[in-house]
C-alpha positions as CSV (number, residue, x, y, z in Angstrom):
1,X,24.1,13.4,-9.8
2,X,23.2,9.9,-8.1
3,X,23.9,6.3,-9.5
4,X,20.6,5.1,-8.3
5,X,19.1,2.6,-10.5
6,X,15.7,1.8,-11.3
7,X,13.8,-0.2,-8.3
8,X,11.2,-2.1,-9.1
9,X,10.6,-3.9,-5.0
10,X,7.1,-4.7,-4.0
11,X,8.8,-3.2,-0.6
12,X,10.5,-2.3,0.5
13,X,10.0,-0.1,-2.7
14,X,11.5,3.3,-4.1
15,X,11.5,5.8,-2.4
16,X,11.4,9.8,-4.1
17,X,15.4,10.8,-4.5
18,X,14.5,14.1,-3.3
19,X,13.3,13.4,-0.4
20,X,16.6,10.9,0.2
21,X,18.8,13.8,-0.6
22,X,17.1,15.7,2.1
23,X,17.3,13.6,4.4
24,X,20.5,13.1,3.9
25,X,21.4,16.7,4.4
26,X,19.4,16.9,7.9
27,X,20.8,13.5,8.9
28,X,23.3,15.0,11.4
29,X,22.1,18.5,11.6
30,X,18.2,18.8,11.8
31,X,17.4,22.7,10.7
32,X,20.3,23.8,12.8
33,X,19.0,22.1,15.4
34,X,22.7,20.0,16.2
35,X,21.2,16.3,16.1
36,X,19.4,14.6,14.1
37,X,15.3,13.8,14.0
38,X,16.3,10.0,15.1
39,X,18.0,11.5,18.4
40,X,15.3,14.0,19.4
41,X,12.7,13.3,22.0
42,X,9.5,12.4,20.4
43,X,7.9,14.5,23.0
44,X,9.9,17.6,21.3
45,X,8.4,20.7,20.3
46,X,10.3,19.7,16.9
47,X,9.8,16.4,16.4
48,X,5.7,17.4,17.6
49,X,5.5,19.8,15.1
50,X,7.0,17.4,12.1
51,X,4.4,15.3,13.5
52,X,1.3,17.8,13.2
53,X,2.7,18.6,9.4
54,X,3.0,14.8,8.4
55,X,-0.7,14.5,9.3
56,X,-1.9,17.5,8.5
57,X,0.1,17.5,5.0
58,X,-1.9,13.8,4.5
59,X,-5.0,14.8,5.2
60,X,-4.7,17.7,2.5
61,X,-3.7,15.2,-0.2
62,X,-6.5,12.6,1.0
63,X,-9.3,15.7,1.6
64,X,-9.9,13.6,4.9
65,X,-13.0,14.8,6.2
66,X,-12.2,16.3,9.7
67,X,-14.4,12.7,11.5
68,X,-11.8,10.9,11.0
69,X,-8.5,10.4,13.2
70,X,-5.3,9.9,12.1
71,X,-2.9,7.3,13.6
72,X,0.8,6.9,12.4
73,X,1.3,3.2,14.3
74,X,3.8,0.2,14.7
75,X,3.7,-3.9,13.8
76,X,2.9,-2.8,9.7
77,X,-0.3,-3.4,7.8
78,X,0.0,-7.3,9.0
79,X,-0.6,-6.5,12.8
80,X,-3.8,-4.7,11.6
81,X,-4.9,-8.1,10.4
82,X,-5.6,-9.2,14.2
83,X,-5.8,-5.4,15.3
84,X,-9.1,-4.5,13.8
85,X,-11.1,-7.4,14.8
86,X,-10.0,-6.6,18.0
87,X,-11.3,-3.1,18.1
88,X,-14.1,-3.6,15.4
89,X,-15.6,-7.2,16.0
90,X,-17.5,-7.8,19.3
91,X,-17.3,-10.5,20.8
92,X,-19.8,-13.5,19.0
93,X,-20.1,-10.7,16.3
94,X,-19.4,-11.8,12.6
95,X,-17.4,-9.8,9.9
96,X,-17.5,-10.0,6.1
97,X,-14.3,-10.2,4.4
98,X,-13.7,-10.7,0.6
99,X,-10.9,-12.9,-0.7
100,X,-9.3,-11.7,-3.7
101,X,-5.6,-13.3,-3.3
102,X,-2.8,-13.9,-0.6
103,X,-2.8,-11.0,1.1
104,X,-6.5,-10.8,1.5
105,X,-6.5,-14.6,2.6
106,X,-3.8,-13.7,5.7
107,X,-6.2,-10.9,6.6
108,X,-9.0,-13.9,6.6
109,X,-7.0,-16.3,8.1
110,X,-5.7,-13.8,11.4
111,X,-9.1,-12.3,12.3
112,X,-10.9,-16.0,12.2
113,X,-8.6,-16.1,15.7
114,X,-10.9,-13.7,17.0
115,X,-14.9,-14.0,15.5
116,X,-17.1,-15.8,13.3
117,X,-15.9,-14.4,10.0
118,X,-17.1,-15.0,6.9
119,X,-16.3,-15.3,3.2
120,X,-18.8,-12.9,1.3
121,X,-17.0,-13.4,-2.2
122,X,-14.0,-14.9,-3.7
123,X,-11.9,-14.8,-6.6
124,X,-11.0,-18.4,-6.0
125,X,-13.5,-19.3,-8.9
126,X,-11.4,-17.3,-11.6
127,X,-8.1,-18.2,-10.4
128,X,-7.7,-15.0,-9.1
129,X,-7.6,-13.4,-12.2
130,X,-10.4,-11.3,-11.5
131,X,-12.4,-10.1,-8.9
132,X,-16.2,-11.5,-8.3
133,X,-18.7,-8.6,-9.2
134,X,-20.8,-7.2,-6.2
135,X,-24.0,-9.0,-7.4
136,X,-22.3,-12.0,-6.6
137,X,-21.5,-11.6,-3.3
138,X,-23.1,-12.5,0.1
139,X,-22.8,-10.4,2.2
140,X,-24.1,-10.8,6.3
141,X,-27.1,-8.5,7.5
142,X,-25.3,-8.2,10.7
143,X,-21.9,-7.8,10.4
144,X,-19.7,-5.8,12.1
145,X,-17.7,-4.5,9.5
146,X,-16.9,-5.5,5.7
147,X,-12.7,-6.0,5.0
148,X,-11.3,-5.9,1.3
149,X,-8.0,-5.7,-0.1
150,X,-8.1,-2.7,-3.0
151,X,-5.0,-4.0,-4.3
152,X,-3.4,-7.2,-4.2
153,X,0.4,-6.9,-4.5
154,X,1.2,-10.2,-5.0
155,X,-1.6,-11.2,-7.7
156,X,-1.7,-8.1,-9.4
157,X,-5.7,-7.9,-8.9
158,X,-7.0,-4.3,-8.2
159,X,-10.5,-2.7,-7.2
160,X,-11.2,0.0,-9.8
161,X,-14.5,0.7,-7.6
162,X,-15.7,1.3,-4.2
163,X,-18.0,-1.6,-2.9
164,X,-21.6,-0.5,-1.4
165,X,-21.9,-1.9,1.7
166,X,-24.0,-0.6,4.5
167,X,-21.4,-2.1,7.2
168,X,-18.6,-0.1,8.0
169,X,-16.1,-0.6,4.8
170,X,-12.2,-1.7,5.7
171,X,-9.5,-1.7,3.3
172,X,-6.2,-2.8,3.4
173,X,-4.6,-0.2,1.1
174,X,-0.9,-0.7,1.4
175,X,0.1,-1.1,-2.0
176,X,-1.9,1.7,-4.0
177,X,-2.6,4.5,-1.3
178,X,-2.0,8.2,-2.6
179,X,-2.0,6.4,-6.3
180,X,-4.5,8.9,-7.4
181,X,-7.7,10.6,-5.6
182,X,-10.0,8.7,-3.2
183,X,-13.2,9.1,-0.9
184,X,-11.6,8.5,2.3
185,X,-15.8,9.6,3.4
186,X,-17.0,6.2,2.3
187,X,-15.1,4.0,4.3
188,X,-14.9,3.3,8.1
189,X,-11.6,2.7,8.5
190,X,-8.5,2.6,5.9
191,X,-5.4,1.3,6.7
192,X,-1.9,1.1,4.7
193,X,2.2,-0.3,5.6
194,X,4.5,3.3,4.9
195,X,6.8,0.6,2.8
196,X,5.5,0.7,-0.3
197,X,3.8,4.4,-1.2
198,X,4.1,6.3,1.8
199,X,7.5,5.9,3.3
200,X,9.9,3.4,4.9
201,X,9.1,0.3,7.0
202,X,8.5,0.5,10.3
203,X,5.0,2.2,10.0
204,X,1.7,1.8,9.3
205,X,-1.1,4.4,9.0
206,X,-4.6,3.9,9.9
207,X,-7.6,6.9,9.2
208,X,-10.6,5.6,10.9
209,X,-14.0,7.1,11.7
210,X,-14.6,8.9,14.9
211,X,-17.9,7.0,15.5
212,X,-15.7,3.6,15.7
213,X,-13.5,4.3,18.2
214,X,-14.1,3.4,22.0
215,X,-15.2,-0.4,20.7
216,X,-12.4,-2.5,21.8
217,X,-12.9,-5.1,23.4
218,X,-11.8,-5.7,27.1
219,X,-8.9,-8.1,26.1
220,X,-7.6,-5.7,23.6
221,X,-4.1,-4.8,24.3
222,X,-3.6,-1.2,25.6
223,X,-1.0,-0.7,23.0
224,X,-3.7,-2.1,20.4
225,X,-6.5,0.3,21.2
226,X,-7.3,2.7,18.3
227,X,-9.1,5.1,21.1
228,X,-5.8,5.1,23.3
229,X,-3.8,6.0,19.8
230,X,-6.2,8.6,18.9
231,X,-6.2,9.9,22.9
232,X,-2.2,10.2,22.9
233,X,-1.7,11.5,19.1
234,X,0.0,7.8,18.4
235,X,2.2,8.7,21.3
236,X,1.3,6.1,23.3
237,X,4.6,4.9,23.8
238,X,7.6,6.3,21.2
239,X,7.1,6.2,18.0
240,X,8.7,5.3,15.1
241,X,10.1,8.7,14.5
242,X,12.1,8.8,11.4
243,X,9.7,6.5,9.6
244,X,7.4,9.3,10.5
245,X,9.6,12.2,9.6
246,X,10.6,10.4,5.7
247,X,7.0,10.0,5.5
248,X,6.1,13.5,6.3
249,X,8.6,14.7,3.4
250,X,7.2,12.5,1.0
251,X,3.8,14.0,1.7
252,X,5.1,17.0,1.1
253,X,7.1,15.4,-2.2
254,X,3.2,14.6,-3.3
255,X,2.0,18.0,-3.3
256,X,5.0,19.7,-5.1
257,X,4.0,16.6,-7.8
258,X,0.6,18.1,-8.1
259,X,-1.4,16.3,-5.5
260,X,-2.8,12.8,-6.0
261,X,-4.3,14.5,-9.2
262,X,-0.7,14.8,-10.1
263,X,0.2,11.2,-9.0
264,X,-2.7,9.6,-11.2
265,X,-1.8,11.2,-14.1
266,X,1.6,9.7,-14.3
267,X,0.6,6.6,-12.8
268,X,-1.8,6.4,-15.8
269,X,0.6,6.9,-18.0
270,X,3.3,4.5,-16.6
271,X,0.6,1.8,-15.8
272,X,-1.1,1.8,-19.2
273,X,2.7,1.9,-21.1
274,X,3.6,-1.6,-19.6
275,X,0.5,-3.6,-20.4
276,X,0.8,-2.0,-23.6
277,X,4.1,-3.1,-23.9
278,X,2.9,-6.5,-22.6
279,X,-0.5,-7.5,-24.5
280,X,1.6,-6.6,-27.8
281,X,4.3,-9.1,-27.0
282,X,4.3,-12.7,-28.5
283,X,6.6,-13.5,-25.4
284,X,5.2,-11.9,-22.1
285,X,1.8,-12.2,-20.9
286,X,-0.4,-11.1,-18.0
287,X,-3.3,-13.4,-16.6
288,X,-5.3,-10.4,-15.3
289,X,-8.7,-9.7,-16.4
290,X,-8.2,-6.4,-18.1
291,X,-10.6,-4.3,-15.7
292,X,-9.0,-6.1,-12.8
293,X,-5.2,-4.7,-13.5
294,X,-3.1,-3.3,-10.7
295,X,-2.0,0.3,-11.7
296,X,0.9,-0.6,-8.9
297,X,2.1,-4.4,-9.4
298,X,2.4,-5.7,-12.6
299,X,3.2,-9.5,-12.5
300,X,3.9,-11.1,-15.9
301,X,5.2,-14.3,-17.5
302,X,7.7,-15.2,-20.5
303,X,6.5,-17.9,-22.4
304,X,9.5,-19.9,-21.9
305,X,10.3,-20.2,-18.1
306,X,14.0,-21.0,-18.8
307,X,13.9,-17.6,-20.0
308,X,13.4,-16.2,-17.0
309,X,17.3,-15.9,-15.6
310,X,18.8,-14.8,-18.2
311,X,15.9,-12.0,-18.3
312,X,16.1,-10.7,-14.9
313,X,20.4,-11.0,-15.5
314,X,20.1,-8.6,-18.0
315,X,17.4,-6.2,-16.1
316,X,20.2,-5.9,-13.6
317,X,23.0,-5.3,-16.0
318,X,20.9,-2.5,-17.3
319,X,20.2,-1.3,-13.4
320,X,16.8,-2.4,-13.7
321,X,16.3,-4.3,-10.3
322,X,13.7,-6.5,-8.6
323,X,12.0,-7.6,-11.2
324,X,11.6,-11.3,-9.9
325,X,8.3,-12.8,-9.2
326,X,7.0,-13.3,-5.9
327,X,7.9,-16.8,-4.7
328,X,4.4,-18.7,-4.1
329,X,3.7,-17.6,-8.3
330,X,7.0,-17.0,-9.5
331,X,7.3,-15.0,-13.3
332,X,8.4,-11.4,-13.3
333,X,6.3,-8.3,-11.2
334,X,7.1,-4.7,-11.6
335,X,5.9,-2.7,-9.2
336,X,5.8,0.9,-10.0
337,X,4.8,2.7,-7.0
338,X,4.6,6.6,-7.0
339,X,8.7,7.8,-6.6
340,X,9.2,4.7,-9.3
341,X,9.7,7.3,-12.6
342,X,7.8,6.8,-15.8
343,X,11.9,7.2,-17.3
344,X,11.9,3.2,-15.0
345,X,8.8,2.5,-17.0
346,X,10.2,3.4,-20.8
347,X,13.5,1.5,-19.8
348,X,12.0,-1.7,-18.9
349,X,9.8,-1.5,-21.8
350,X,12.6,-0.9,-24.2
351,X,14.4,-3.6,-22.3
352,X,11.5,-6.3,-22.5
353,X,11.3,-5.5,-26.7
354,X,15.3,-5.8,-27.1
355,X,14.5,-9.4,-24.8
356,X,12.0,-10.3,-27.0
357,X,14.2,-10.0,-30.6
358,X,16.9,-12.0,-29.1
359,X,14.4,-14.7,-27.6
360,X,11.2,-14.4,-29.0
């Protein structure tokens, strides 16, 4: 078998060794085809009908109610930042955003280029160690739309609920999309980078409500206009085909795991192992409220920040890889995304104990 170690990236991230050893085996020869998917015309009757089964294949794992379109896009989850306001804010108009850490704050910081935008809630007030219950925040009577971040990969801060809002609901679900079941019906538009859950870089996939389509506004790039997407089947101009195509065979990776019903269960599992492993430990630590916790990035400190080279020295020595912090709040992060194994999840944990004796 493989020598593949255990990959622990924010994302890029892991990707399902199945669906590499596929691809690997239609990399020249697509289905006897005599080329591969990255030198067929996008146009194709093949490549159009790996195309249909990708979306069709995502909407059966997401139950996406059939008023919503699909888009498989270009420019990642951060071009969406100025993409949406662009398509969702008329112009004067005002959108609510809530700030629950970085990523939430770029999205803040992008769309204020386009509209009055304004800050409903904020975790500012507990560090970012928790996110501001709904009572709390204050939300506009006439905004356009209302934009959180589920999941915030650098923080480790995580939605386990649904906010009520009565404006159209955005999220930015990049790091914790097909985790484990979700509504798709109660937001307006949902919109997630392949790199971390869904497949390699290079694509971003946005489901968004029929009903909010056809709102751009008359400065909006062609190329940015979710209604010319939706017209031309994200054909507007060529795609990024083999993200597409990886992504397609992870979707179909999912449902041979058992669905997102599947996915949760193990993601449970894995998740609830490593804080386990953590909140027991005299030498690592997690600042997250307990209800907050990322199932998907786990961040956490040693006690001893001289400790932390030789720790991630010896993750690598036992192929346990990116483990490092994210630079603007440094410690360690795990991020245990959906092809990451629970057999990554066990080994770390057995790792951070043996750590611990020798250190502790």
């Amino acid at each position: 078998m493989s020598k593949r170690l255990f990959n622990f990236c924010a994302g890029p991230a892991a990707l399902p060794e199945a669906v590499l050893q596929q691809a690997r085996e239609e990399l020249l020869d697509w289905q006897g085809k005599g080329l591969s998917v990255m030198e067929m015309s996008h146009r194709s009757d093949e490549f159009v009908g790996i195309a249909e089964r990708a979306e069709q294949d995502l909407r059966d794992l997401l139950a996406i109610p059939n008023n919503y379109k699909v888009l498989f896009l270009q420019g990642g989850a951060s071009q969406q930042f100025a993409q949406i306001p662009l398509n969702l804010l008329p112009e004067g108009g005002r959108a609510d955003y809530i700030d629950t850490g970085i990523w939430s704050a770029k999205a803040i910081e992008e769309s204020s280029r386009f509209g009055n935008v304004h800050v409903a809630a904020s975790a500012k007030g507990h560090d970012y160690f928790a996110i501001p219950g709904q009572n709390d925040w204050q939300l506009s009577g006439d905004a356009a739309y209302v934009h959180y971040t589920p999941n915030e990969t650098i923080g480790g801060l995580e939605f386990n609920w649904v906010p009520e809002v009565s404006a159209p609901l955005v999220a930015d679900m990049s790091s914790n999309i097909l985790s484990r079941p979700l509504d798709v019906s109660k937001f307006g538009l949902i919109y997630a980078g392949a790199q971390k859950n869904i497949g390699p870089s290079g694509l971003v996939v946005v489901i968004v409500r029929e009903d909010l389509l056809g709102r751009a506004r008359a400065s909006c790039p062609t190329m940015l206009d979710y209604a010319v997407a939706a017209k031309n089947g994200s054909m507007y101009n060529t795609p990024p085909t083999f993200a597409w195509y990886l992504s397609g065979l992870i979707f179909q990776w999912l449902k041979q795991q058992g669905g997102l019903e599947g996915m949760k269960r193990v993601n449970d599992a894995k998740q609830r192992k490593l804080y386990a492993a953590i909140d027991a430990s005299g030498l690592y630590s997690n600042p997250i409220n307990v209800a907050d916790r990322s199932w998907m990035n786990v961040p956490f400190r040693l006690a001893d920040d001289r400790l932390d080279k030789p720790f991630l020295a010896g993750a690598e020595e036992r192929g346990l890889l990116n483990l490092k912090g994210h630079r603007s709040v440094g410690g360690m992060r795990a991020s245990i995304y959906n092809a990451v194994p629970e057999a990554a999840v066990d080994a770390l944990v057995a790792y951070m104990a043996e750590f611990e004796k020798q250190h502790g």
